[in-house]
BALOBA-1460 file (C-alpha; in Angstrom, 3 decimals):
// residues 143
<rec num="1" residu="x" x="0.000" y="0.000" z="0.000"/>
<rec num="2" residu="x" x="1.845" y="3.347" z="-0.798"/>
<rec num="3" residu="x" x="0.988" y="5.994" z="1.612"/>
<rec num="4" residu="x" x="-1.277" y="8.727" z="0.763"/>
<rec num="5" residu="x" x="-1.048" y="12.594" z="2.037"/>
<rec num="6" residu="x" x="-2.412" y="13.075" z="5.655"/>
<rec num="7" residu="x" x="-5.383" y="16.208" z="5.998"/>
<rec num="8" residu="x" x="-4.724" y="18.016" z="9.070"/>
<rec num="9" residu="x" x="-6.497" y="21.302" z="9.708"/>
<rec num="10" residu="x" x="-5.955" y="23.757" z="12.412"/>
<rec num="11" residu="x" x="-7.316" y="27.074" z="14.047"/>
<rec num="12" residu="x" x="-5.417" y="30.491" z="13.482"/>
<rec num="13" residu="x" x="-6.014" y="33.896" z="14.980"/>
<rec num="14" residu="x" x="-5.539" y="35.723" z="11.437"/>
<rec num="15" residu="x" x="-5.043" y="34.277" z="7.602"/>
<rec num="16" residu="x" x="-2.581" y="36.856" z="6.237"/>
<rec num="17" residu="x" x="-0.151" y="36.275" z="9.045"/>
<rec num="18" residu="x" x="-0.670" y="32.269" z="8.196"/>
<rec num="19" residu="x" x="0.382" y="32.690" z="4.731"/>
<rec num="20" residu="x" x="3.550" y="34.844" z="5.706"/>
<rec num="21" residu="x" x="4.564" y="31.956" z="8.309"/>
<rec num="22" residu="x" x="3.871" y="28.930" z="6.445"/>
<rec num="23" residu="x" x="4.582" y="30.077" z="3.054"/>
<rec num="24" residu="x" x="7.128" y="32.609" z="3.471"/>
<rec num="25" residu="x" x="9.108" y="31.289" z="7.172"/>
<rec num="26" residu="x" x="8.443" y="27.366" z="5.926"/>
<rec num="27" residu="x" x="8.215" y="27.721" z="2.358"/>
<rec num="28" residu="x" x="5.074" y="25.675" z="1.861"/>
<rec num="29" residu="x" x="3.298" y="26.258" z="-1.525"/>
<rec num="30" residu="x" x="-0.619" y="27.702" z="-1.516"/>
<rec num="31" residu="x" x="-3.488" y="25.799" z="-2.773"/>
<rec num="32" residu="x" x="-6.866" y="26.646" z="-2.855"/>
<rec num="33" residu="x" x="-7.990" y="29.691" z="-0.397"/>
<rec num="34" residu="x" x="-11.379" y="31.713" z="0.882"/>
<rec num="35" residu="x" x="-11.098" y="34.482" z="3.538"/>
<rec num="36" residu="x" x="-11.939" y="32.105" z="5.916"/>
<rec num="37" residu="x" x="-9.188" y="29.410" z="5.212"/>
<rec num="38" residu="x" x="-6.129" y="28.487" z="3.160"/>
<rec num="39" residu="x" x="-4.641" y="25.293" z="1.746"/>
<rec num="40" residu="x" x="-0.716" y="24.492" z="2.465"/>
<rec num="41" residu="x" x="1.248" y="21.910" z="0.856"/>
<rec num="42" residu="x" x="3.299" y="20.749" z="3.502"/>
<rec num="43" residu="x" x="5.827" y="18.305" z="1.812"/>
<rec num="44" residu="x" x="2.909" y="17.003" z="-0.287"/>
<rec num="45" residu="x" x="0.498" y="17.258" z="2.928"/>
<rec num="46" residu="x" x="-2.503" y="18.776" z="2.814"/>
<rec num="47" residu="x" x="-2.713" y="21.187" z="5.855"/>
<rec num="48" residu="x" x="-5.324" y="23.955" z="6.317"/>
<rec num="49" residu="x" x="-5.173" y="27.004" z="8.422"/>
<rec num="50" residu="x" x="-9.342" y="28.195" z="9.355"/>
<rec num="51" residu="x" x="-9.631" y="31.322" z="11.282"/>
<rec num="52" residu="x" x="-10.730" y="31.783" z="14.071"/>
<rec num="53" residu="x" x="-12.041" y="34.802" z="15.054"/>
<rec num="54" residu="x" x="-12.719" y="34.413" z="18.744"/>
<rec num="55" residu="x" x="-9.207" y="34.078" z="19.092"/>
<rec num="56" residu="x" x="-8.261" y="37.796" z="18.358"/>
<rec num="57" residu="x" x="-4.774" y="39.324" z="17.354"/>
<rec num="58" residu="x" x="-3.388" y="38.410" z="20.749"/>
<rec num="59" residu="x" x="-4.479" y="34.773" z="20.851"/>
<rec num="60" residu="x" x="-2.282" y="32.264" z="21.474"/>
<rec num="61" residu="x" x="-3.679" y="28.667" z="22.236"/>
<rec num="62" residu="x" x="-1.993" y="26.500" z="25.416"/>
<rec num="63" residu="x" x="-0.488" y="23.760" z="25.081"/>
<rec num="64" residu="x" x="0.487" y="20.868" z="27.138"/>
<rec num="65" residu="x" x="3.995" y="19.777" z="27.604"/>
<rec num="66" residu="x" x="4.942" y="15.632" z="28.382"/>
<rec num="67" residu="x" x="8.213" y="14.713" z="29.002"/>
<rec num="68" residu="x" x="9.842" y="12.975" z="26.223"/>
<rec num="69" residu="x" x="13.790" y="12.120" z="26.208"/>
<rec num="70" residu="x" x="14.657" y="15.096" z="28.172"/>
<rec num="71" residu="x" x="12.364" y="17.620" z="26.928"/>
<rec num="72" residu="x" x="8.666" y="18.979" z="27.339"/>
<rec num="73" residu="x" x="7.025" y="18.149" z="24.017"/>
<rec num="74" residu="x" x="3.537" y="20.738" z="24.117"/>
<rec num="75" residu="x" x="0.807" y="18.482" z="22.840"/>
<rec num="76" residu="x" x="-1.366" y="18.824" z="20.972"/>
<rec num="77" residu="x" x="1.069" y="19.108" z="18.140"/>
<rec num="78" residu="x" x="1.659" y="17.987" z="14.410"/>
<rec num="79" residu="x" x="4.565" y="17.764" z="11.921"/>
<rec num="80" residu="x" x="5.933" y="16.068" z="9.026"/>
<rec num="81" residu="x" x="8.347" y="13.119" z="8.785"/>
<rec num="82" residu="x" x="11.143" y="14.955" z="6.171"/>
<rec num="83" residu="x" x="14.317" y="12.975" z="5.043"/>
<rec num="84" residu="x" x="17.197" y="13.474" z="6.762"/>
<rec num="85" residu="x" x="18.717" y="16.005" z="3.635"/>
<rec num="86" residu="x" x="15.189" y="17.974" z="4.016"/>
<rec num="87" residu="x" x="15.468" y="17.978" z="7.933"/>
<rec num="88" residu="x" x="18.660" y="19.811" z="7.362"/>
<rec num="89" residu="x" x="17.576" y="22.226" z="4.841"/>
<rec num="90" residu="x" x="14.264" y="23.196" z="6.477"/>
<rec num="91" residu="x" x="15.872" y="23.480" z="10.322"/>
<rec num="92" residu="x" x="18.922" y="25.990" z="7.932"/>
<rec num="93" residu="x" x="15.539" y="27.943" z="6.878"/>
<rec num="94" residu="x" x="14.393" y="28.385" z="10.518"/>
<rec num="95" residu="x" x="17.842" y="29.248" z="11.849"/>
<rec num="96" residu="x" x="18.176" y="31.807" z="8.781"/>
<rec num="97" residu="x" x="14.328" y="33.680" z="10.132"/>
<rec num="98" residu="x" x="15.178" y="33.431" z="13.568"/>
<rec num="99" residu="x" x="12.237" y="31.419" z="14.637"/>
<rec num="100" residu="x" x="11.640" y="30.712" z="18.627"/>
<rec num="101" residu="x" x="12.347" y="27.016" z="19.333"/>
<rec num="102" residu="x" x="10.173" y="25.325" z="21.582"/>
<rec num="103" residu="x" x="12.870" y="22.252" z="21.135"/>
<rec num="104" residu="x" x="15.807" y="23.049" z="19.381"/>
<rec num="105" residu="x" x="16.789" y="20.704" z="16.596"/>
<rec num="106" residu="x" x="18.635" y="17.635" z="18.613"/>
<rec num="107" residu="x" x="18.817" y="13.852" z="18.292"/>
<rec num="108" residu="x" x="15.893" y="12.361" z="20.065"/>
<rec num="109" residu="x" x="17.011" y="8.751" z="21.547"/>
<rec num="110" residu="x" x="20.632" y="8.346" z="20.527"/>
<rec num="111" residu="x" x="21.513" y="5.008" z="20.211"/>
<rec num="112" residu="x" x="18.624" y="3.779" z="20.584"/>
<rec num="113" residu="x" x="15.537" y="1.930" z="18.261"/>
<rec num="114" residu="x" x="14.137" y="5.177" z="16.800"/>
<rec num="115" residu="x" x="16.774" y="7.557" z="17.027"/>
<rec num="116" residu="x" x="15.158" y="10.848" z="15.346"/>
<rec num="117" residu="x" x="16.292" y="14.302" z="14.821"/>
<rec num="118" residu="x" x="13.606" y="16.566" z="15.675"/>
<rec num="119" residu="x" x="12.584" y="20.036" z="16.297"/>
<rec num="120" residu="x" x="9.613" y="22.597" z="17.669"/>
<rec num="121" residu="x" x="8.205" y="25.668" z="16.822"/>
<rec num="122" residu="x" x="5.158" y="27.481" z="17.281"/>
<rec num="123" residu="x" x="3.264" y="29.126" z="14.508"/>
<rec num="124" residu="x" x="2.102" y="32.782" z="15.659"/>
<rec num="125" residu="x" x="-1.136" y="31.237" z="16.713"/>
<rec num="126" residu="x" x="0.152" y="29.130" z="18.565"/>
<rec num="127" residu="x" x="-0.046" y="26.087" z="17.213"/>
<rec num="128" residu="x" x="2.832" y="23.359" z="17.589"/>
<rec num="129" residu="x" x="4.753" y="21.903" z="14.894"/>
<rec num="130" residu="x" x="7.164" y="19.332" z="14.994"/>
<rec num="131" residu="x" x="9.335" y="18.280" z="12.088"/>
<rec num="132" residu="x" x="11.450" y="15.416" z="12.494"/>
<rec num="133" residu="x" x="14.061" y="12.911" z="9.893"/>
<rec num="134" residu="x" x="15.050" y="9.650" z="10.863"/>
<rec num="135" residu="x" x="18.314" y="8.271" z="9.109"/>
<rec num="136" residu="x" x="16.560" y="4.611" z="9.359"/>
<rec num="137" residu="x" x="13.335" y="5.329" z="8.329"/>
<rec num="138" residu="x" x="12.095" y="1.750" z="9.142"/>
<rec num="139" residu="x" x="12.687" y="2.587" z="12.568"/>
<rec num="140" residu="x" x="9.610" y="5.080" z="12.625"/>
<rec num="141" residu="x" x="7.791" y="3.199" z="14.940"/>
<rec num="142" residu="x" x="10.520" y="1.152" z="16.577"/>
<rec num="143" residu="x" x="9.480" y="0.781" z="20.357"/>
């Protein structure tokens, strides 16, 4: 079965701030749009920002942070699987904008069944994105 692109939509506080952050910070391509929403392609993922407007220009939605490996992972959160070449290329991108980590790109379980290099940032919403590469890619869900 060859894997198809995953939907994902999420809430933001304003749509023109959206398309500067995921189209100009991560580069993602626009699809379709209304003023209400826009379409993303996020490495060939479909991912949809809706406004909200009870959220306001100040909003900024709370997350909850487990403990994973060392570090407080805020969930809810989403991401992409890159390869490890994109990994590098994207985390150069978010270096080169200055983005706020919420995890700096590290090595998640070195040496270990499903070592990953990951990272965390927040959109301006709010909203938590992880991106993450494994070099053994049939480790993804290694336990």
């Amino acid at each position: 079965m060859s894997l198809m692109p995953f939907h994902i939509a999420v809430q933001v506080r304003d749509i023109p701030e959206a398309r500067r952050f995921y189209g100009g910070v991560l580069g993602c391509s626009e699809g379709r749009s209304a003023p209400e929403w826009v379409d993303f392609n996020m490495y060939g993922h479909q991912f949809v920002c809706h406004l909200n407007p009870q959220l306001g220009p100040a909003g900024r939605l709370g997350a909850h942070f487990n403990p994973v490996d060392g570090h407080g992972v805020p969930v809810p959160h989403c991401g992409v699987v890159l390869s490890p070449p994109d990994w590098q290329q994207l985390t150069a991108r978010l270096r080169q904008a200055s983005v706020e980590w919420v995890i700096e790109p590290c090595v998640r379980f070195r040496g270990l069944p499903g070592e990953q290099s990951t990272l965390f940032i927040l959109d301006p919403t709010g909203n938590a994105l992880e991106f993450k590469s494994f070099a053994n890619l049939d480790q993804l869900f290694a336990n």
